[in-house]
C-alpha positions as CSV (number, residue, x, y, z in Angstrom):
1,X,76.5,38.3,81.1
2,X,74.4,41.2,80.4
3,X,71.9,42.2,83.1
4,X,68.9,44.7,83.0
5,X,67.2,45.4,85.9
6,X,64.1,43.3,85.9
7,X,60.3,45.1,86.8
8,X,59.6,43.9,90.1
9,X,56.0,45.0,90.4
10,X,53.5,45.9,87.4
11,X,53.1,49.4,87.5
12,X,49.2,50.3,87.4
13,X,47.4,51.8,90.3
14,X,44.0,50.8,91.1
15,X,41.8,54.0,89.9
16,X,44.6,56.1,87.7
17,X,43.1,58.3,85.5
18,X,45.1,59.7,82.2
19,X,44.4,60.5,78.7
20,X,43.1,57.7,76.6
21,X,45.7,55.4,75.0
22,X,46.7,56.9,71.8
23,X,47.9,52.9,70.0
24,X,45.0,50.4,71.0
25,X,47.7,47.6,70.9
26,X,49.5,45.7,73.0
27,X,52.9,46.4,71.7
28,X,53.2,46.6,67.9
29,X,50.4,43.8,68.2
30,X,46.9,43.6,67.0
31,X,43.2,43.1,68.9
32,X,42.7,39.9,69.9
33,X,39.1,38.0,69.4
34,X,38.2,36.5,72.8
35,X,40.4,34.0,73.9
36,X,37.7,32.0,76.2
37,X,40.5,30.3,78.8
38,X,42.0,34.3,79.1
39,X,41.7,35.7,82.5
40,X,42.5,39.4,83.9
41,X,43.6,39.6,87.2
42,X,43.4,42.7,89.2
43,X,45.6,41.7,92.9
44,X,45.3,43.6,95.9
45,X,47.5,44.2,98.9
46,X,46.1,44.5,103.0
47,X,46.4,48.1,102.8
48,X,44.0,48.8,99.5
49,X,47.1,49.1,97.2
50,X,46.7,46.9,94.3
51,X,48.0,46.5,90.4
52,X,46.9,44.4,87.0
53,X,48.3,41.3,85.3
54,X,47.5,38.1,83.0
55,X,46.2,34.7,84.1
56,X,45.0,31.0,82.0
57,X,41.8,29.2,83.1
58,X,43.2,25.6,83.6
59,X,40.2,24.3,85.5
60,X,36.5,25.9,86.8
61,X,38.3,27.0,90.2
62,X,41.8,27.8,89.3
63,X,43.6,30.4,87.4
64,X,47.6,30.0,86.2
65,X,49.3,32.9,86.6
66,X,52.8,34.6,88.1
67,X,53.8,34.2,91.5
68,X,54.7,38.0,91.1
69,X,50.7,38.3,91.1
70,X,50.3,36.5,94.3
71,X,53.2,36.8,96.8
72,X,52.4,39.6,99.1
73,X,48.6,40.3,98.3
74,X,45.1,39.0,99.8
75,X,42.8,39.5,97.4
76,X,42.4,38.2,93.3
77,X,39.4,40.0,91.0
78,X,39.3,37.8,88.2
79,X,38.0,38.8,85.1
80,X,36.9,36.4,82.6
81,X,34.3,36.0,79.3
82,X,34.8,38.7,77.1
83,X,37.6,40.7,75.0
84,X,36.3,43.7,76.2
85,X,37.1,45.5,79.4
86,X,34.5,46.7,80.5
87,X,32.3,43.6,79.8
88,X,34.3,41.0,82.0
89,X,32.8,38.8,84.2
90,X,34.0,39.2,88.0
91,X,34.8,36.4,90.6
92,X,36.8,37.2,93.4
93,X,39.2,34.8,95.7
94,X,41.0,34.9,98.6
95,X,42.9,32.2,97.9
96,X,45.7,31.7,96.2
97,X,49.2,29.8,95.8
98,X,52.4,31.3,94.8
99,X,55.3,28.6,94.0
100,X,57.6,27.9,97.5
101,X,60.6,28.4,96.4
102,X,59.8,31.8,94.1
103,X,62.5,34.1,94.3
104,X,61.2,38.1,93.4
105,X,64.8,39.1,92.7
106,X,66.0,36.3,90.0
107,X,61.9,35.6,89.1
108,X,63.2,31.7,89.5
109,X,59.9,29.5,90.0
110,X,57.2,32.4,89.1
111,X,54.5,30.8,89.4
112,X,51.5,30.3,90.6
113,X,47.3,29.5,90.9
114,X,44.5,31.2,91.9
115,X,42.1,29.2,94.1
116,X,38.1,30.2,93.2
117,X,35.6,30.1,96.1
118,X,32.8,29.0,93.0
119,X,33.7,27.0,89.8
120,X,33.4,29.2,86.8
121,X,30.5,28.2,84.6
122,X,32.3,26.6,81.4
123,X,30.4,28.0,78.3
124,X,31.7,29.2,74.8
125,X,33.4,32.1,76.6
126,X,34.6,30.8,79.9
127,X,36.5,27.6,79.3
128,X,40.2,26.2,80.3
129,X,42.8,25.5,78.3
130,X,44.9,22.4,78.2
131,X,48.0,22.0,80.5
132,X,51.2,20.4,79.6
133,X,51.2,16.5,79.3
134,X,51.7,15.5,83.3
135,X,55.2,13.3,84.6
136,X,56.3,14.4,81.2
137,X,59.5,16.4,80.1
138,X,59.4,16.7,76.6
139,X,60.4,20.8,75.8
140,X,57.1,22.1,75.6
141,X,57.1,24.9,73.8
142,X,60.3,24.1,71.6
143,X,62.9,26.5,70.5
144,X,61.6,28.4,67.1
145,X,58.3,27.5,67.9
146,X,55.7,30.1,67.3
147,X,53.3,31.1,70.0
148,X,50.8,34.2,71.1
149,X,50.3,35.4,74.7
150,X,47.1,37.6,74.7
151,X,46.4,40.3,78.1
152,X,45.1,44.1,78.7
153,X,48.4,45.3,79.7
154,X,49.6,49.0,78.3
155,X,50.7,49.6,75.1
156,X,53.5,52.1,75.4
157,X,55.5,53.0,77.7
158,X,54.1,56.3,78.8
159,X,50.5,54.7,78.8
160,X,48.7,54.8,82.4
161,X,44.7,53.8,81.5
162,X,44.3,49.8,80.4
163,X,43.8,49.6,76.9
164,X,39.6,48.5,76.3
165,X,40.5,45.7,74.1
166,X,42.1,42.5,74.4
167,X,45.2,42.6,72.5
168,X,47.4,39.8,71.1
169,X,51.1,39.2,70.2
170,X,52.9,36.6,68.7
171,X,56.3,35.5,69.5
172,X,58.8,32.7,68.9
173,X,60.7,30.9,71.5
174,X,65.1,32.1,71.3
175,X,67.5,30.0,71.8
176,X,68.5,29.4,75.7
177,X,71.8,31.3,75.0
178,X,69.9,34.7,74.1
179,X,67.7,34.4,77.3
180,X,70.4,34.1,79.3
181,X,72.2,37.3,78.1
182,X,68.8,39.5,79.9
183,X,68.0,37.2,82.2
184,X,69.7,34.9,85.6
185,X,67.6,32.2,84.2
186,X,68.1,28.4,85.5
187,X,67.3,26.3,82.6
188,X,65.1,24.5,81.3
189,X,63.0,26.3,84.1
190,X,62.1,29.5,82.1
191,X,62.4,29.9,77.9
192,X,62.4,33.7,76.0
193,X,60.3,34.7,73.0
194,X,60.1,37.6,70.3
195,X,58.9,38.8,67.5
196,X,61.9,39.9,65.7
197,X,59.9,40.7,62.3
198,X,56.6,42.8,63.7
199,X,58.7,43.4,67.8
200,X,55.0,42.4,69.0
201,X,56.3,42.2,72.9
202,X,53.8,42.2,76.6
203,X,53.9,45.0,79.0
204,X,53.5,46.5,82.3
205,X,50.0,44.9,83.2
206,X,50.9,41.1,81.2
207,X,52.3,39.8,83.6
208,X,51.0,35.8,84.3
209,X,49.6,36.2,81.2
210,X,49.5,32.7,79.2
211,X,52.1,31.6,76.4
212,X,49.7,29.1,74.0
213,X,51.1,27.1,71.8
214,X,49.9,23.9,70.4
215,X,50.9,20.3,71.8
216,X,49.4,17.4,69.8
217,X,47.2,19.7,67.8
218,X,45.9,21.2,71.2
219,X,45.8,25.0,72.1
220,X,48.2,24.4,75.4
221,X,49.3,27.2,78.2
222,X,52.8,26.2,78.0
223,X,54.2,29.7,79.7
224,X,53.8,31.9,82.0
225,X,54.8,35.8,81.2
226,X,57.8,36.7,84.3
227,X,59.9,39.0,83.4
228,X,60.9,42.1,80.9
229,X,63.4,44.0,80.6
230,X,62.6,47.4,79.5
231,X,58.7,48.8,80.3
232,X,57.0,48.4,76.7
233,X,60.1,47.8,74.9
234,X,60.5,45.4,71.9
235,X,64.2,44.8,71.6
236,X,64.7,42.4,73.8
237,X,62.8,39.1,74.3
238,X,60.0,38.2,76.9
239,X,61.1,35.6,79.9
240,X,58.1,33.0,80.8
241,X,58.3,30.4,83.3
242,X,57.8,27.0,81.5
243,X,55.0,25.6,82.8
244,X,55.9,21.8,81.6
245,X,59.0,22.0,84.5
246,X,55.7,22.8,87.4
247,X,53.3,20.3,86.0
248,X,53.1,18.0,89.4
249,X,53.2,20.7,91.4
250,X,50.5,22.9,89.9
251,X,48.9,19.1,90.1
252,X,49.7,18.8,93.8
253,X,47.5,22.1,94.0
254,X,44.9,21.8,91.4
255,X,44.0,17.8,90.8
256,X,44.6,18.8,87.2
């Protein structure tokens, strides 16, 4: 099996300061209109050290994300309401779950929620997306299927500011056999996706970032972005945990 060493922390430092992006897009994708259930999550550590990912509304108090974005930090600024960076609505928690069994190494069970001290106020802007059927195993989201994972990660590898744009790729879920040749995935816990026409891919900062496809005509959060293989690269496919194989548990956290 081929391995490639996975990123085992998403590399942006609170406060870096470069020259502006030169491609507003996440990689080889396009801007995104606001997505209203998107969140950006900005995690701290105990000693002031802190880094960027993705996150999916999925109730007024709780946000889906990695367990990558939550093992090993105390604090969660979550930024909802807007496509816009610098026009994102703040809440900040204390509290938050990563999965128990979540191994950093492998990125088996990465996930996790985000716990809200104060319910968001659902509007046009701010409003959660639909979870997974619950005590159901039906594939969700099914090999071929198309789906898009929006975030404010970089685009290109020798990026260091956040793009000031939401931007949005779309991908379509591989066949288990090509996951498994980047990744020590345990099935049907985690699927891959690419774009192998446009190589629209996520990148340092997209981590917990939502994959949305739709399940009965719903938009659904269906994955969770885990793992890469190569910072901003587009040759490979994207690892998400499927979030259909966590459904009690994020139930046993979230009464959703």
């Amino acid at each position: 099996m081929k391995q490639l060493t996975l990123l085992s922390v998403i590399l942006c430092v609170l406060g870096a300061r470069a020259a502006p992006d030169r491609t507003p897009r996440i990689i080889n994708g396009q801007t995104a209109a606001h997505q209203p259930y998107n969140a950006y999550i900005v995690y701290t550590r105990a000693d002031g050290y802190g880094y960027f990912g993705g996150g999916t509304i999925i109730s007024d108090r709780h946000i889906l994300t990695a367990a990558l974005n939550i093992l090993g930090f105390i604090r969660w600024d979550v930024g909802v309401g807007s496509n816009i960076l610098s026009q994102l609505g703040t809440v900040t928690s204390n509290t938050a779950t990563s999965h128990p069994s979540f191994n950093s190494a492998t990125r088996a069970n990465d996930i996790g929620v985000i716990t809200l001290p104060v319910s968001l106020v659902i509007t046009s802007s701010v409003a959660p997306i639909a979870l997974p059927p619950l005590n159901q195993q039906l594939g969700y989201p099914f090999e071929n299927e198309q789906g898009s994972v929006v975030g404010f990660g970089f685009t290109d590898v020798a990026a260091t500011v956040r793009p000031s744009y939401l931007m949005r790729a779309y991908q379509r879920v591989t066949t288990n056999a090509r996951c498994q040749q980047y990744y020590q995935i345990t099935l049907p816990l985690h699927f891959c996706a690419e774009d192998a026409s446009g190589y629209a891919n996520i990148c340092n900062g997209d981590i917990g970032a939502g994959f949305i496809t739709e399940v009965n005509g719903v938009q659904t959060v269906t994955g969770v972005a885990s793992m890469i293989t190569q910072s901003c690269g587009y040759l490979f496919p994207a690892g998400y945990t499927r979030v259909e194989s966590y459904r009690s548990w994020i139930y046993s956290i979230t009464l959703v």
